[in-house]
N, C-alpha and C positions, 0 to 999 in steps of 0.2 A: 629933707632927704627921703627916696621914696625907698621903704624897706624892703627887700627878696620876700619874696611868696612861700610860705611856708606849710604845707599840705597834712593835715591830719587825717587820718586813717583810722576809725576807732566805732563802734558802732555800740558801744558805753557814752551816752550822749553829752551827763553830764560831766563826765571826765574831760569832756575835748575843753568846757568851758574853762577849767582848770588849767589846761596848756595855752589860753591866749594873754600874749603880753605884749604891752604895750601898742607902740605904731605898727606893728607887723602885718601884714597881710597874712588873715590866717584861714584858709582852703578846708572847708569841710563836706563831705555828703548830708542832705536831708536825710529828715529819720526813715523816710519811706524806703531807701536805697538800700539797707541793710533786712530788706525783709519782699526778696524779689523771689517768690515761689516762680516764674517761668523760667530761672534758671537753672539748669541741670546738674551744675558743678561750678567750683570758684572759677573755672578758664574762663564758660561765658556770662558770670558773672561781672568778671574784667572785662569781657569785650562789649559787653553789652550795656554796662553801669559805667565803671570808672574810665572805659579807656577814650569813649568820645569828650569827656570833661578834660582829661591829661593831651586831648589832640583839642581842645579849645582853647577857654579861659584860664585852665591851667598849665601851660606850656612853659610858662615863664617859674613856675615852683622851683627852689634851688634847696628843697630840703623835705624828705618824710619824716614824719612821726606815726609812727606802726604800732599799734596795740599784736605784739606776737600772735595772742591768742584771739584776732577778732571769729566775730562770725557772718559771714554776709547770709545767713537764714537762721530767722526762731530756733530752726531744729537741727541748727548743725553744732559740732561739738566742739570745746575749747579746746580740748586736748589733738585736735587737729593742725591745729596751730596754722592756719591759713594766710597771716601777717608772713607768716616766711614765705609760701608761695607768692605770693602776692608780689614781694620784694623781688622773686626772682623771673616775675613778667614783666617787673619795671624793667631792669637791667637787661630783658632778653627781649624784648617788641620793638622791632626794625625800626616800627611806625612813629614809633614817637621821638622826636628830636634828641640831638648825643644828649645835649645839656643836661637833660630831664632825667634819661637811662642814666646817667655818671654822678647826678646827685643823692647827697650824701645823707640816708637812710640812719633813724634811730627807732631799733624794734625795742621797745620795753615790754616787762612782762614779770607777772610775780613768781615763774620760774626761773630757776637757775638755766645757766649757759648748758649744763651738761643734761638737764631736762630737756630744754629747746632742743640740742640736736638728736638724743633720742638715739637710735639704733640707724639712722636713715639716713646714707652717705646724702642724699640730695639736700639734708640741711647744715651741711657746711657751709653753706654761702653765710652764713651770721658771723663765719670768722675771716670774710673777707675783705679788704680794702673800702673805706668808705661805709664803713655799719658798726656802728655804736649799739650796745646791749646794757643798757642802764635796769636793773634789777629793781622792783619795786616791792616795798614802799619806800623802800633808800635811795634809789633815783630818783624822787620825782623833783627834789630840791634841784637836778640838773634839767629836768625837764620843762622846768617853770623857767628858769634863768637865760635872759636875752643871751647874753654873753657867750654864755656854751653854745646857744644859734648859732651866734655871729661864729666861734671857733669850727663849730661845724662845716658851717657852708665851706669853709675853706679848705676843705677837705673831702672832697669828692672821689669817685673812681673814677678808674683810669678802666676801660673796655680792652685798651688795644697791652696792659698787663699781660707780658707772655705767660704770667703763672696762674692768672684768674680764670682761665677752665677747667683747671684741678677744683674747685669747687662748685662745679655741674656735674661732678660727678653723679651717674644714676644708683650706683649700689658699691659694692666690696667685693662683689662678684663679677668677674666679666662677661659673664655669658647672660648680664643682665642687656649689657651694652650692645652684643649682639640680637639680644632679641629684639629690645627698641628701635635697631639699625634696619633689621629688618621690618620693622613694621613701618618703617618713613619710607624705604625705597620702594615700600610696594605698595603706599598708599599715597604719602605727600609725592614719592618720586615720579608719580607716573603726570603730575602735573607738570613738575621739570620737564619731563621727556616729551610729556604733548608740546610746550612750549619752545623744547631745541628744534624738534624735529620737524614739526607741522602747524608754528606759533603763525606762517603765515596765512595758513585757514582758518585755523580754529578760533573764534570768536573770544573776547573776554569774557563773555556773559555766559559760554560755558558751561554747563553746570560741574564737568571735572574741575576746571579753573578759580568756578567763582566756592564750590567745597573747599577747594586747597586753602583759595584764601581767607575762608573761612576757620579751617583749624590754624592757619599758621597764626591768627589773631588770639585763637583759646586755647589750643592746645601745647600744655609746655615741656612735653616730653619733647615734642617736634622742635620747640625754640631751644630748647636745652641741646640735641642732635646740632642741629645747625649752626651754635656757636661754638660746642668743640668741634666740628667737624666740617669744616668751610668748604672740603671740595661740594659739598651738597649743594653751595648754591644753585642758582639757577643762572645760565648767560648770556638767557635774552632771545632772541626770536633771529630765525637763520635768513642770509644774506636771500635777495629773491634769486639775484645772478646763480648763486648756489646752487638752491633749491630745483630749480628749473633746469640747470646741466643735469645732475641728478636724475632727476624723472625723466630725463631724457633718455637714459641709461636703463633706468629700469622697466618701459617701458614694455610692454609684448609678453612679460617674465611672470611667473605665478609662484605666491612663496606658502608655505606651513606655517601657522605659528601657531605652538603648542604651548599654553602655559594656563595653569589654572585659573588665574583670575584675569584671562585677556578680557571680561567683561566690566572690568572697572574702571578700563580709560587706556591701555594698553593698545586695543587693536586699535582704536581711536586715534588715536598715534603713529603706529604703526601705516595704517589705511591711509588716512591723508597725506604723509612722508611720503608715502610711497607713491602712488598714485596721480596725488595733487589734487584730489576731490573730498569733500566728506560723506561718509558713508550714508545709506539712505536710512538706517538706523543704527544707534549705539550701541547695544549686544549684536546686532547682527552681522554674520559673514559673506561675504558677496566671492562665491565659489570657485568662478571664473578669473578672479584676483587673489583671493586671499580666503587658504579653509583653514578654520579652527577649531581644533582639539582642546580639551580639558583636562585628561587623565591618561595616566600612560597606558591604562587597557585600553581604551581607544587609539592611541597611536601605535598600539602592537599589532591592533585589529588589521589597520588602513596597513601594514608595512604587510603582515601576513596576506592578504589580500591582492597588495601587490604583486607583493614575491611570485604569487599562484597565475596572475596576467600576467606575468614577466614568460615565465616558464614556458604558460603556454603558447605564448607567442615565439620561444625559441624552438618549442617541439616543432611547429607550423614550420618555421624558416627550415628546420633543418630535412623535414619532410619534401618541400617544396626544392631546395636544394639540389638532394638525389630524385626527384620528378624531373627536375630542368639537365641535370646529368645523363638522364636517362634518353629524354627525350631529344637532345645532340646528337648521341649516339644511335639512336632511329633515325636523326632528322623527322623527326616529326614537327612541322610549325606549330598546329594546333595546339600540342600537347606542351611545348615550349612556351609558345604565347601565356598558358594560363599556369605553368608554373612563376614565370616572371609575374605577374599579375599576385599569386599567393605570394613569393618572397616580396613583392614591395606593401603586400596588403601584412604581412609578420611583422615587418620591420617597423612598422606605420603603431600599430598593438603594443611593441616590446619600447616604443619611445614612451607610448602613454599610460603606460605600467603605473611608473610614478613621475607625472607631467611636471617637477615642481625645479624650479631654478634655484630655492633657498628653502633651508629650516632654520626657525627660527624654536630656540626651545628652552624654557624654561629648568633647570637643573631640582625644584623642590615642585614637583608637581600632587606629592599628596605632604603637605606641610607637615600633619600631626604624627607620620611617621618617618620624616627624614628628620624631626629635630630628633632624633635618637639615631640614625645611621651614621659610618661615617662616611665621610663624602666621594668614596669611589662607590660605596652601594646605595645613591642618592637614586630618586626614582628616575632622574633625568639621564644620569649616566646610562642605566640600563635603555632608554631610547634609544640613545647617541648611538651605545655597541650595535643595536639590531641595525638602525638607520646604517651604519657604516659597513656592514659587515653585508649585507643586501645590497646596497646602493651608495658606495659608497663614491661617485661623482658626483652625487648633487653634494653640495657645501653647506656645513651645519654652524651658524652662532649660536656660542652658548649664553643665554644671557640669567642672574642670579639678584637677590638681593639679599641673600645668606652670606655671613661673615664667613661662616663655615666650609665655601667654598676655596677651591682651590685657583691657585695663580693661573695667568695665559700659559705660561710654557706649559706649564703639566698638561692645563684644556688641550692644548694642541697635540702633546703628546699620547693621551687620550684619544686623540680622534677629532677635535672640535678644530673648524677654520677661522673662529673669533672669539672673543671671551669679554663679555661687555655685564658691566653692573650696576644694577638697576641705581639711578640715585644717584650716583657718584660719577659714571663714565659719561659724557658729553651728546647731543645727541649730533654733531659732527662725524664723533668718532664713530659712530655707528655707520653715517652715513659712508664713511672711508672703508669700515667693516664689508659693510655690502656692497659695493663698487669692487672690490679687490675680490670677496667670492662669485663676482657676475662674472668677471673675468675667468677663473674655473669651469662656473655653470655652461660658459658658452663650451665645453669641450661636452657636456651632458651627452649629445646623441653622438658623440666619437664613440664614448662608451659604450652604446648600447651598439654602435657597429661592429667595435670589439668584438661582445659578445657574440653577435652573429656568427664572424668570423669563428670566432672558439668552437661552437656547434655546424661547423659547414664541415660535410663528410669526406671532401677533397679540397683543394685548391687547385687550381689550374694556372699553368705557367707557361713560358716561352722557350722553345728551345733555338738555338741559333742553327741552321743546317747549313753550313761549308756550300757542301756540292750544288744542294740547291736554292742557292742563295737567299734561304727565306727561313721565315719560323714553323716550327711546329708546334703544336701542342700538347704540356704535360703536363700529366696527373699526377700529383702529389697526397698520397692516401694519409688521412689525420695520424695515424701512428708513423708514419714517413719521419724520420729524424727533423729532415729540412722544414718540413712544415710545422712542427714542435718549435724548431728553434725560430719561424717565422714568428711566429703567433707570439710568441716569448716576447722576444726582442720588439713586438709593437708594443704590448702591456707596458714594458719598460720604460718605451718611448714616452708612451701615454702620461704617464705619472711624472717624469721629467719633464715634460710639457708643463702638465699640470701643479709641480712644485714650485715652476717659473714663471708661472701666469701672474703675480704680486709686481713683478719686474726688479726685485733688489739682484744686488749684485749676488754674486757668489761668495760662500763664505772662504777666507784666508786656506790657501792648498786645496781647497778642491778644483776638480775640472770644471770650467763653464759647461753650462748639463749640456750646448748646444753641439758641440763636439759630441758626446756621448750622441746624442737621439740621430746625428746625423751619421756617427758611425752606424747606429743601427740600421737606418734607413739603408747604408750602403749594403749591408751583407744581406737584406732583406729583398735588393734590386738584384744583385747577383743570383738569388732564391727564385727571384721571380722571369730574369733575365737571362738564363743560363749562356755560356759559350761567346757572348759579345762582346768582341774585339775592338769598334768601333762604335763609340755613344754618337757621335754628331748628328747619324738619319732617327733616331729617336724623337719623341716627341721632348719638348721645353723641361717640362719638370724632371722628368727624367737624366736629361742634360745635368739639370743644376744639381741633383743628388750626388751625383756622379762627380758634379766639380768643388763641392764645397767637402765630399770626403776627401778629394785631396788636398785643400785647404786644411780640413781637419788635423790632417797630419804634418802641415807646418807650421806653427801657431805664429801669431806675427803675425803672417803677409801680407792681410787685408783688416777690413774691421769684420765685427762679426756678426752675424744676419740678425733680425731682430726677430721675435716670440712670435709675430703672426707670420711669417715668413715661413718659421720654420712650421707651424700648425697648418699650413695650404699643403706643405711639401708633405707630412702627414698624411692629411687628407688624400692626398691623392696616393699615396699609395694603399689605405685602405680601402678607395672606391676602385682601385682597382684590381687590388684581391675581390672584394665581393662581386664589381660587374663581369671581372673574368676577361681573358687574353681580346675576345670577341669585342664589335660596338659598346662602346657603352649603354648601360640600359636606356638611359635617356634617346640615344640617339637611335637605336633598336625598335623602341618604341614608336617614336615618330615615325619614323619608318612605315610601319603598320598602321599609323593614323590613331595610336592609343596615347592618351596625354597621360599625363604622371597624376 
């Protein structure tokens, strides 16, 4: 009868001789293995000594014998007690077969039980399922004895025990737990996130990739994370089908991403997700795709900055405005020609203020003072405020790998249009994240027409004239009520658009916002249409404003238009507030033989 494999562990050489009995198959290391100076610490001690022998020859072992106190170096110390780490990489290393992780462990030691655990919640595992603690010199009558083997082996752990995570516990403290949490999502997680997101680029050999798997072999803070904490795993590399809609999407789009360590494998991530390339170097940012911040003084800098080309690009429009005002009222071509020429060169300025489709932002960007803040005065929130409060069309994800952070709703209600966590959120979900704020992004330059509009010293409008069957032209001065409440009622539009861009439904009793932005648009046509009794000689969009307000006011009738419909119908009445009762500027221009 061929006997189970029984694995000593003991770097007291001639003790081990002491534990062999009889026919047993008894696993021991040479003396040379307990005396490995190139290793750092017992993790890669284990990964680099015991753990290719536990993936070889001894695979089949159905039982430890653990000297508690070993030491795998001359100069390390007993009272370290390393047999219990050791016990708790068997039980936590993916790599090695259930059998092996679930067999049943005898740590002896000539300390007591309440020695061994010491003050240090992470050596509870000695009072867990499948770990015998035999006290010496009184155990060793059990240690010698086949019998107790044989009782042993029959007694293994169980892994999938709902209560065997309470003993990986890291301390007695919780904010032990989060700080460990934090340190896997922003070091082991960004190997997860290369791999959801851009696992179809990025090579195994890696060096983010092939590091990760390199601690997840040694390091046992990180296997201790991952087995209480399962959404950490990883889910594998994203569909191509996917992938490639995706970058379809994002394609044209330029995003921010601010986070302090995007040089550790984050923008790596980020870049190939996004793009479908990898980048020409691993810290570096390719500007035209993708600029990267570090600190929030830098990203106050670029928003302050902006703000100052925003600005002046509206003084220009609004200058250029009353030029093109002026020169109507002369009829001067010249003078007209090259006010139209400045308003389209302003507008052109006030887009590129801040050129970005997405931020992307880090909520702990100087670490060693937000773990003392609490998390609305995190360094990332005050970004968020400036980014929101200046620009606040473009679409901000928050992304964290702080416990200490706060839920999606709050993020949202904050200001933030996603809330994704390093480590633990998916990299799907990301991608769904960003898909639904491009959707937003696409309204970006509505905004800044907005703005235009906001700073335009008049508006000019149609008046319907009876007698002489025609229109005329009116001026609407910015303090004019009507033109208040124009300008009003578009912002409103604007943001109703832009809360609808997701596509979910409406929530229970409220209005579908399409109703609302289309009653806008009606009183906004009237504003801009004075006196007109008959829509039909209108042009189309006009037409339809005019017919889905009266839809509006019978709900039922029909079905109801869908989000790009209503954003044309938008559009067009902002471009023609700004081009004015007159040609459109496009067609103005041609005209003259000057292209856009």
């Amino acid at each position: 009868m061929v006997m189970p494999a029984v694995c000593i562990l003991d770097d007291v050489l001639w003790w081990q001789d002491l534990l062999r009995a009889g026919d047993w198959q008894v696993l021991a290391l040479e003396e040379g293995a307990y005396d490995r100076s190139d290793c750092a610490d017992l993790g890669h001690w284990f990964k680099d000594v015991l753990l290719p022998r536990l993936q070889g020859d001894w695979r089949d072992a159905r039982l430890f014998m653990i000297n508690a106190n070993l030491k795998f170096l001359p100069t390390a110390h007993r009272q370290l007690r390393h047999g219990i780490e050791l016990l708790q990489h068997i039980r936590l290393t993916r790599q090695l077969p259930r059998a092996l992780r679930e067999a049943h462990v005898v740590l002896y030691s000539f300390e007591s039980e309440a020695a061994l655990r010491g003050h240090d919640c992470r050596n509870l595992i000695i009072y867990s399922p499948g770990v015998t603690l035999p006290r010496l010199p009184e155990g060793m009558k059990q240690l010698a004895d086949p019998d107790c083997w044989k009782r042993w082996i029959e007694q293994p752990a169980d892994l999938n025990a709902p209560n065997l995570a309470g003993f990986f516990r890291f301390s007695l403290e919780p904010t032990w737990g989060r700080l460990y949490a934090h340190r896997y999502r922003n070091r082991a997680g960004v190997a997860k996130f290369v791999e959801e997101f851009a696992g179809d680029l990025v090579p195994q050999d890696h060096s983010v990739l092939t590091q990760y798997r390199e601690d997840e072999l040694s390091d046992l803070t990180w296997k201790r994370l991952r087995f209480t904490m399962p959404r950490l795993d990883r889910r594998g590399k994203p569909a191509r089908a996917r992938v490639e809609k995706f970058r379809q999407q994002t394609r044209g789009h330029r995003f921010l991403f601010i986070d302090d360590e995007h040089a550790r494998g984050w923008y790596l991530g980020f870049y190939a997700g996004w793009t479908g390339r990898l980048p020409l170097s691993e810290g570096g940012c390719v500007p035209d795709v993708v600029q990267c911040l570090s600190s929030p003084s830098e990203a106050l800098e670029l928003i302050t900055r902006s703000v100052e080309a925003l600005n002046q690009a509206l003084q220009r429009w609004r200058d250029a405005c009353r030029s093109l005002a002026e020169a109507i009222t002369a009829e001067d071509a010249d003078r007209k020609l090259a006010a139209i020429q400045n308003r389209n060169l302003a507008q052109k300025e006030a887009l590129r203020a801040f050129p970005y489709s997405l931020v992307l932002l880090d909520l702990r960007l100087e670490p060693a003072l937000d773990e003392n803040r609490i998390p609305e005065e995190l360094s990332g929130w005050q970004v968020l405020q400036s980014i929101k409060q200046s620009f606040p069309q473009v679409p901000v994800i928050l992304f964290t790998a702080s416990e200490k952070a706060l839920n999606a709703e709050t993020a949202r209600r904050l200001g933030a249009d996603g809330y994704w966590l390093k480590g633990v959120s998916s990299g799907e979900k990301l991608r769904q994240m960003i898909e639904a704020c491009l959707n937003k992004a696409s309204l970006r330059r509505d905004w800044i027409r907005l703005r235009l509009i906001r700073e335009m010293p008049q508006l000019r409008c149609r008046h319907w004239k009876q007698r002489e069957a025609g229109f005329s032209e009116l001026w609407l001065d910015e303090a004019d009520p009507r033109s208040l409440q124009a300008k009003r009622l578009l912002e409103h539009s604007y943001w109703l658009l832009w809360d609808d861009s997701s596509g979910e439904a409406p929530r229970p009793g409220r209005e579908p916002s399409w109703r609302l932005v289309i009653s806008n648009l009606g009183v906004i046509q009237e504003i801009r249409w004075q006196a007109v009794k008959k829509w039909g000689p209108l042009p189309q969009p006009e037409r339809e404003i005019h017919g889905l307000r009266i839809r509006a006011v019978h709900a039922g009738r029909s079905t109801d238009p869908d989000w790009k419909g209503l954003v044309s119908l938008f559009r067009h009445t902002v471009d023609d507030l700004i081009e004015g009762p007159g040609q459109a500027l496009d067609v103005f221009l041609a005209g003259l033989g000057v292209a856009l």
